[in-house]
C-alpha positions as CSV (number, residue, x, y, z in Angstrom):
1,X,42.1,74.1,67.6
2,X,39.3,75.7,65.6
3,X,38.2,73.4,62.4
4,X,36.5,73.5,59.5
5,X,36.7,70.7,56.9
6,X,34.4,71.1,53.7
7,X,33.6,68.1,51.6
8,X,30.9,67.1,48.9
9,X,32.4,69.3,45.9
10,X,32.9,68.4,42.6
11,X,31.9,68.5,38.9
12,X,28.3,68.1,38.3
13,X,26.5,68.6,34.6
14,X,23.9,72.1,34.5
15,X,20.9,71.0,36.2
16,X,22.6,68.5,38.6
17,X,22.5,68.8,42.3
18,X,25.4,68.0,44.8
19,X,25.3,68.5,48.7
20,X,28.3,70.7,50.6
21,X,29.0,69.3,54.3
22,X,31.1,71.2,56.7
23,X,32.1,69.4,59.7
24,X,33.1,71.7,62.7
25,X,35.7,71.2,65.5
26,X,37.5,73.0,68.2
27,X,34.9,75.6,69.0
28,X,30.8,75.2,70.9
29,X,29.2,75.2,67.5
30,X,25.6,75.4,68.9
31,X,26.4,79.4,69.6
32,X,27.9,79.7,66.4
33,X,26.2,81.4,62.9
34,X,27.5,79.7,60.1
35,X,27.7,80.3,56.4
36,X,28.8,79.4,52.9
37,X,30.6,81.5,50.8
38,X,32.0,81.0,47.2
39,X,34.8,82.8,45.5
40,X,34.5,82.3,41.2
41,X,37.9,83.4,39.4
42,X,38.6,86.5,39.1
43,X,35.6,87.6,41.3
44,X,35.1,88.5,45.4
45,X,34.2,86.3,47.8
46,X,30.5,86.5,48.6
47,X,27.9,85.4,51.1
48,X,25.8,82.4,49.5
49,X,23.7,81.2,52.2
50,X,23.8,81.8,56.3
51,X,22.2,80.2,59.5
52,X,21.4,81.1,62.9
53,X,23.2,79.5,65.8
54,X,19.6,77.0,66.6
55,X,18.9,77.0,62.6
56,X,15.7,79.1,63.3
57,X,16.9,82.2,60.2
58,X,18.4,81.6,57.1
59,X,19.0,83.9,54.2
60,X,20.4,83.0,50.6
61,X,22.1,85.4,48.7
62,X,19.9,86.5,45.2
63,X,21.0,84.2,42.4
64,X,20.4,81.5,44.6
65,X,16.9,81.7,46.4
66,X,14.5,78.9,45.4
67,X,17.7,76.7,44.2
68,X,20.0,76.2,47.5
69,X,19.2,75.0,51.2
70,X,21.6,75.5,53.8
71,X,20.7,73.4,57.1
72,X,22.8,72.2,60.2
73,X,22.9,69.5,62.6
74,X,23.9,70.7,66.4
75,X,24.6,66.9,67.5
76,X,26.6,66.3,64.2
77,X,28.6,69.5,64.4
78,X,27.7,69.9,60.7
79,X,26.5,72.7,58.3
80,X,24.8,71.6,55.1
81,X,24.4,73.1,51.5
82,X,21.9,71.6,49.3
83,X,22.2,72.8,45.5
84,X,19.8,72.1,43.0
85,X,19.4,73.3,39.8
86,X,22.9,74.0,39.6
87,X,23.8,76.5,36.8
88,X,27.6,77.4,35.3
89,X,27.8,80.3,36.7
90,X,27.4,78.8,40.1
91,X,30.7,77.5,39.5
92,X,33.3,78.6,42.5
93,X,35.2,77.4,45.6
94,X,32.9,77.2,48.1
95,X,34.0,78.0,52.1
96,X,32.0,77.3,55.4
97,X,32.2,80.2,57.9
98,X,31.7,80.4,61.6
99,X,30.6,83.5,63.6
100,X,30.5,83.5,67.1
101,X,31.3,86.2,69.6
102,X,34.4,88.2,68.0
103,X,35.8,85.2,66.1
104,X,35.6,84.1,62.6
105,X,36.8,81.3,61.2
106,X,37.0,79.3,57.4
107,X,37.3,76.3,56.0
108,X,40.1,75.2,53.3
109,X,37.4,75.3,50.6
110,X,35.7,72.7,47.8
111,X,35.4,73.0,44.6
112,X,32.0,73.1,42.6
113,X,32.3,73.0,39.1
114,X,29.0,73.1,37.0
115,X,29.9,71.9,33.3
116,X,28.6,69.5,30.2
């Protein structure tokens, strides 16, 4: 079956970096776009960072640009997120996403938590 495990969350101090892995199963994840998401409390869900199927596009949502780096390895079956410079408003569950031909699918979700 299709999935998605996250893993690499945690609590890091303002400033700090951490690296998101998601690790992809049960579906040809070479044809699939994939993307992180967060959710804060009390807020929607919304699109942090995407990548094409061959990792040739990617696109970062606003309040992240300059900060984050998402990346993927085809042989691996893995989509990265590289934070930097992480800020306490960055703090959020963060999901993996996969697009590919009419299916979607989601990961269980890390935490990030950004505090002194």
């Amino acid at each position: 079956q299709v999935q998605l495990v996250e893993s690499g969350g945690g609590l890091v101090q303002p400033g700090g970096s951490l690296r998101l892995s998601c690790a992809a199963s049960g579906f040809t994840f070479s044809s699939a776009a994939m993307s992180w998401y967060r959710q804060a409390p009390g807020k929607e869900r919304e699109l942090v960072a995407a990548i094409t199927s061959t990792g040739g596009s990617t696109n970062y949502a606003d309040s992240v640009k300059g900060r984050f780096t998402i990346s993927r390895d085809n042989a691996k079956n893995t989509v990265y997120l590289q934070m930097n410079s992480l800020k306490p408003e960055d703090t959020a569950v963060y999901y993996c996403n996969a697009s590919w031909l009419r299916s979607r699918a989601w990961g269980q979700g890390t935490q990030v938590t950004v505090s002194s």
